[in-house]
Residue frames as qw, qx, qy, qz and C-alpha x, y, z in Angstrom:
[[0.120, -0.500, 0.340, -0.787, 15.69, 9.68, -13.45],
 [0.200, -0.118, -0.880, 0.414, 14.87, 8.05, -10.05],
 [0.330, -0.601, -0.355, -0.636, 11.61, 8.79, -8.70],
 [0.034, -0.414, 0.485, -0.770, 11.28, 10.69, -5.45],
 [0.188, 0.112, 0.727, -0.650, 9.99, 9.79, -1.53],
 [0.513, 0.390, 0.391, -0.657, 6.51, 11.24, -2.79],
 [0.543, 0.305, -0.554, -0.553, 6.10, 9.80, -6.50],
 [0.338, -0.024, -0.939, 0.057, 6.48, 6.32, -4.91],
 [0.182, 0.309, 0.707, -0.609, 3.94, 7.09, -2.27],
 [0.569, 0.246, 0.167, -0.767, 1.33, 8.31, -4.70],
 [0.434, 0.290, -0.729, -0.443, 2.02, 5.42, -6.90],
 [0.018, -0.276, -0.861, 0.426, 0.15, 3.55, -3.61],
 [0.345, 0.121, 0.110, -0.924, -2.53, 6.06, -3.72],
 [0.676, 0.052, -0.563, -0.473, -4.70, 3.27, -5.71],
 [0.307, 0.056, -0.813, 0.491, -3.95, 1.10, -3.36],
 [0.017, 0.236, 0.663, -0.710, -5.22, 2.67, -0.22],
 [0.596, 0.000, -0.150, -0.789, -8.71, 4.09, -2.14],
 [0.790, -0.181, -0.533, -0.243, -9.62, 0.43, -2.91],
 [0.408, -0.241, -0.754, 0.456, -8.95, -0.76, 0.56],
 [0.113, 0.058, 0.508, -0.852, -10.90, 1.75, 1.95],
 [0.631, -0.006, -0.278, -0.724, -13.85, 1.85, -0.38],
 [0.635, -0.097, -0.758, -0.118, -13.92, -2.29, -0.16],
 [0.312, -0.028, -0.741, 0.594, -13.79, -1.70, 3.53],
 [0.152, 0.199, 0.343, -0.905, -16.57, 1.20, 3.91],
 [0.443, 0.456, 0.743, -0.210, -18.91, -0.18, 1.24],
 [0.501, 0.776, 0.182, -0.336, -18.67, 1.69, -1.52],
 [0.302, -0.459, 0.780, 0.299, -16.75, -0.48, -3.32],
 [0.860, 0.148, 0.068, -0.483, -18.60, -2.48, -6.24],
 [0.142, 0.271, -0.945, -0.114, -17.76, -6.10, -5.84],
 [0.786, 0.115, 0.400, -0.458, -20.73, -7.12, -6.83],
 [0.820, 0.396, -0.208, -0.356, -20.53, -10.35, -8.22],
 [0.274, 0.545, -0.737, 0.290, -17.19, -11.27, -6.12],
 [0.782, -0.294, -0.535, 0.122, -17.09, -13.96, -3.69],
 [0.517, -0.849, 0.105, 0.022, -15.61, -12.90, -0.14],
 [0.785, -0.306, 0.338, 0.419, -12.44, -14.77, -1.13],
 [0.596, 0.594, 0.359, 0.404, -12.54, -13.09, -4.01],
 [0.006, -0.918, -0.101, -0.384, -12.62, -9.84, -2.61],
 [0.780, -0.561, 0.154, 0.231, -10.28, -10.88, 0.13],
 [0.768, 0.141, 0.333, 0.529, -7.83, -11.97, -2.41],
 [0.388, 0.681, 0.183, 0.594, -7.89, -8.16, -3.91],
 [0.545, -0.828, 0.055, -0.119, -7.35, -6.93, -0.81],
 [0.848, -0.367, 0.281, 0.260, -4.45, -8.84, 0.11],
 [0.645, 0.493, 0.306, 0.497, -3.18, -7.88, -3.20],
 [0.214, 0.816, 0.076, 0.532, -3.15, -4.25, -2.63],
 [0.774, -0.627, 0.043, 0.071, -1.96, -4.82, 1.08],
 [0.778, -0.325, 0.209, 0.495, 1.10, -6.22, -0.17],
 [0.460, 0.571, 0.072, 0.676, 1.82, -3.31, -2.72],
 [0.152, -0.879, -0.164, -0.421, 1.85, -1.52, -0.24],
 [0.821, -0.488, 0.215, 0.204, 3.88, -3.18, 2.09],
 [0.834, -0.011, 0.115, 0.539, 6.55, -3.27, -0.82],
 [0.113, 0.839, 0.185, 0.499, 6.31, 0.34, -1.09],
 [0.335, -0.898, 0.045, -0.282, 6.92, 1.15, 2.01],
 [0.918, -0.301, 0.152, 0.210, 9.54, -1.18, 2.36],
 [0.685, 0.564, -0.094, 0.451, 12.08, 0.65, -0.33],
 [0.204, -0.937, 0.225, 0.173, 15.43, 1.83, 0.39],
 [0.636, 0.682, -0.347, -0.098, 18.55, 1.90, -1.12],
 [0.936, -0.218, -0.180, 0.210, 20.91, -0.46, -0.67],
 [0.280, -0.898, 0.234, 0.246, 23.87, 1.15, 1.70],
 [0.717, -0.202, 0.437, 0.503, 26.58, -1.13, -0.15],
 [0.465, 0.411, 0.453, 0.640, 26.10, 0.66, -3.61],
 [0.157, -0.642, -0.094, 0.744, 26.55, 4.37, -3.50],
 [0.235, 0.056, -0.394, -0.886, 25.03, 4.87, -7.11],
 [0.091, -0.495, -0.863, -0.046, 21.48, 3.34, -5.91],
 [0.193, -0.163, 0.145, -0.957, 19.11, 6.31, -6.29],
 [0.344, -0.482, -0.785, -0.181, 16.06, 3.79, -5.04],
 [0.109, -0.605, 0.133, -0.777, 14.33, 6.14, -2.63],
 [0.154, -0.107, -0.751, 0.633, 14.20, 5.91, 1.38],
 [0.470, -0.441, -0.219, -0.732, 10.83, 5.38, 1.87],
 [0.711, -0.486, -0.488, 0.142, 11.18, 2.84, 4.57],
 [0.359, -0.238, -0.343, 0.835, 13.64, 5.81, 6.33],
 [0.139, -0.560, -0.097, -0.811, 10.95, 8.83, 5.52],
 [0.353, -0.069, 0.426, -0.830, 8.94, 10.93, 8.15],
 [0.124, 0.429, 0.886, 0.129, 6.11, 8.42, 8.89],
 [0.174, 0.458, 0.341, -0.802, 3.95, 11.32, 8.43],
 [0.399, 0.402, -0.484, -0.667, 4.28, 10.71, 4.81],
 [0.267, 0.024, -0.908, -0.321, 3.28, 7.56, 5.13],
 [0.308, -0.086, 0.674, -0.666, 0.39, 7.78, 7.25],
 [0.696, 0.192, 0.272, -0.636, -2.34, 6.72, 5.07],
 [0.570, 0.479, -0.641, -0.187, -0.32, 4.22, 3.57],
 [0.168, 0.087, -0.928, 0.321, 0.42, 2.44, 6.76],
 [0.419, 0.057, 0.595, -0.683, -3.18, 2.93, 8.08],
 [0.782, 0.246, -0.348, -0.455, -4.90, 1.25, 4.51],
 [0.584, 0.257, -0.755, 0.151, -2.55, -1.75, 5.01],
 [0.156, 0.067, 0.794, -0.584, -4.17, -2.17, 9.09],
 [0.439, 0.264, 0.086, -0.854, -7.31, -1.51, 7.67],
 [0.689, 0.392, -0.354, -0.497, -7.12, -3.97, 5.11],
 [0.058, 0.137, -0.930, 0.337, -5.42, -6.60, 7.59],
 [0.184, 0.114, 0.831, -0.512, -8.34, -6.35, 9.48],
 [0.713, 0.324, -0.052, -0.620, -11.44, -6.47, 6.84],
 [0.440, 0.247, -0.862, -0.038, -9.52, -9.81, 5.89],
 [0.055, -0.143, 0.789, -0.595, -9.58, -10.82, 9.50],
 [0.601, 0.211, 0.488, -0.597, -13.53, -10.08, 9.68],
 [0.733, 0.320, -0.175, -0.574, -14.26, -11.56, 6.29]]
C-alpha cells in the first residue's frame, strides 16, 4: 500500500526536531566538532528536501508515489521552515 501526503511528512518529523534542537541548544553534540555537527545537519536538510520533493511521475498512471511537492504548503510548513533554519545554522557555523 502507498503511503499517504501525511505518513511521508511525519516520516521528516525526525528530521526537523534535530535541526531545531541542534539549532536552539538543546541538542547534545557534545563531543562533535562544528563540522561534525554541520555535517548532521546537512544530512537531515537534505531528507528533507527529498521529501518534499516527491511526486508521481505524470507519464505512469499506476505511480501511487504521493504529491507532496503539489500539497497545501500548510502541510509542509515546518518542514520547509527546519530546512531554512538549518541552511542558516550551517551558514553561522
Amino acid at each position: 500500500m502507498a503511503q499517504t501526503v501525511t505518513e511521508c511528512l511525519a516520516a521528516g518529523t525526525d528530521s526537523v526536531t534535530l535541526i531545531n534542537d541542534v539549532n536552539g541548544g538543546s541538542r547534545n553534540v557534545e563531543g562533535m566538532t562544528q563540522a561534525e555537527i554541520n555535517e548532521m545537519v546537512q544530512r537531515n536538510v537534505d531528507h528533507l528536501e527529498v521529501i518534499l520533493a516527491y511526486a508521481p511521475d505524470a507519464s505512469d498512471a499506476s505511480d501511487d508515489t504521493p504529491d507532496i511537492a503539489g500539497a497545501a504548503s500548510s502541510k509542509k510548513t515546518t518542514h520547509v521552515a527546519a530546512i531554512a533554519t538549518g541552511k542558516a545554522y550551517i551558514a553561522a557555523n
